[in-house]
C-alpha positions in Angstrom: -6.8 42.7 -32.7 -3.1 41.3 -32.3 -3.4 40.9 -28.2 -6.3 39.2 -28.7 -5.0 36.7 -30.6 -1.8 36.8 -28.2 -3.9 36.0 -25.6 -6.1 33.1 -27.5 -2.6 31.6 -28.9 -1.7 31.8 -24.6 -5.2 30.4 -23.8 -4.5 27.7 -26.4 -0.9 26.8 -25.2 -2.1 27.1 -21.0 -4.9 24.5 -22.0 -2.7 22.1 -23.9 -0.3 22.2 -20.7 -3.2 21.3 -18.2 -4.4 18.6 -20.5 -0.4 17.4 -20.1 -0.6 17.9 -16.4 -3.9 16.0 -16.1 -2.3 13.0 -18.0 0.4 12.9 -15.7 -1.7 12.7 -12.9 -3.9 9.9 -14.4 -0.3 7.8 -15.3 0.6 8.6 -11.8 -2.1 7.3 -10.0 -2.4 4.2 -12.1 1.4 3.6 -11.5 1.2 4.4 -7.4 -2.2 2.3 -7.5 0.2 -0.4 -9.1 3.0 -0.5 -6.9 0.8 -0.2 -3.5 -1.1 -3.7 -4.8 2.4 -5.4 -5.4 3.2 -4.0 -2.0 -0.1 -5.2 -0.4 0.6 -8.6 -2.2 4.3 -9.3 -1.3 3.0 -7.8 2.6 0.4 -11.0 2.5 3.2 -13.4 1.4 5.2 -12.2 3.9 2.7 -12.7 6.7 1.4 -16.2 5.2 5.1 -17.2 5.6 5.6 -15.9 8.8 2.0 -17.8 10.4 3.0 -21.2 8.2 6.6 -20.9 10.4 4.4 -20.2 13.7 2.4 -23.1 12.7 5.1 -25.2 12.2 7.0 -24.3 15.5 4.3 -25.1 17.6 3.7 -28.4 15.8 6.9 -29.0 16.5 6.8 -28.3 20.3 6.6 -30.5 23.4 4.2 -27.4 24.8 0.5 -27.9 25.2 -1.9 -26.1 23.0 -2.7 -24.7 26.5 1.3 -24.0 28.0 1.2 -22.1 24.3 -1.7 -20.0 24.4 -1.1 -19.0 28.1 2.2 -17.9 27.0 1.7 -15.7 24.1 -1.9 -13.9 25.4 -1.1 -11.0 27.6 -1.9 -11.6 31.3 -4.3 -9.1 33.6 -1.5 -6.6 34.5 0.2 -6.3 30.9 -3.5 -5.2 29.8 -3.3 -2.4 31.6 
């Protein structure tokens, strides 16, 4: 009779810690899901900044929309 209450007090304690465990993992994800948006979101900032500079460089040029274009798209032999 006393090792099967041992083992129901162990069952008891074994299920509280998985319930602990499984917490943590919700906070976890909810915390990772969190800081990958904030990455995402500063990453978009980034790259709005970087085309609005773009933008503003070619604006700024004495190059043709054409001289431009030629220049930055990869010719026949850099394709591969």
């Amino acid at each position: 009779r006393m090792r099967n209450m041992a083992r129901t007090v162990g069952m008891d304690a074994l299920e509280q810690k998985i319930e602990k465990a499984q917490l943590d993992v919700v906070k976890a994800k909810a915390k990772y899901d969190a800081a990958l948006a904030t990455l995402k979101d500063l990453m978009d900032k980034r790259d709005g900044l970087k085309r609005d500079e773009l933008i503003a460089a070619i604006m700024k040029s004495d190059k043709s929309y054409d001289q431009i274009l030629q220049f930055i798209q990869p010719t026949d032999q850099e394709k591969g």
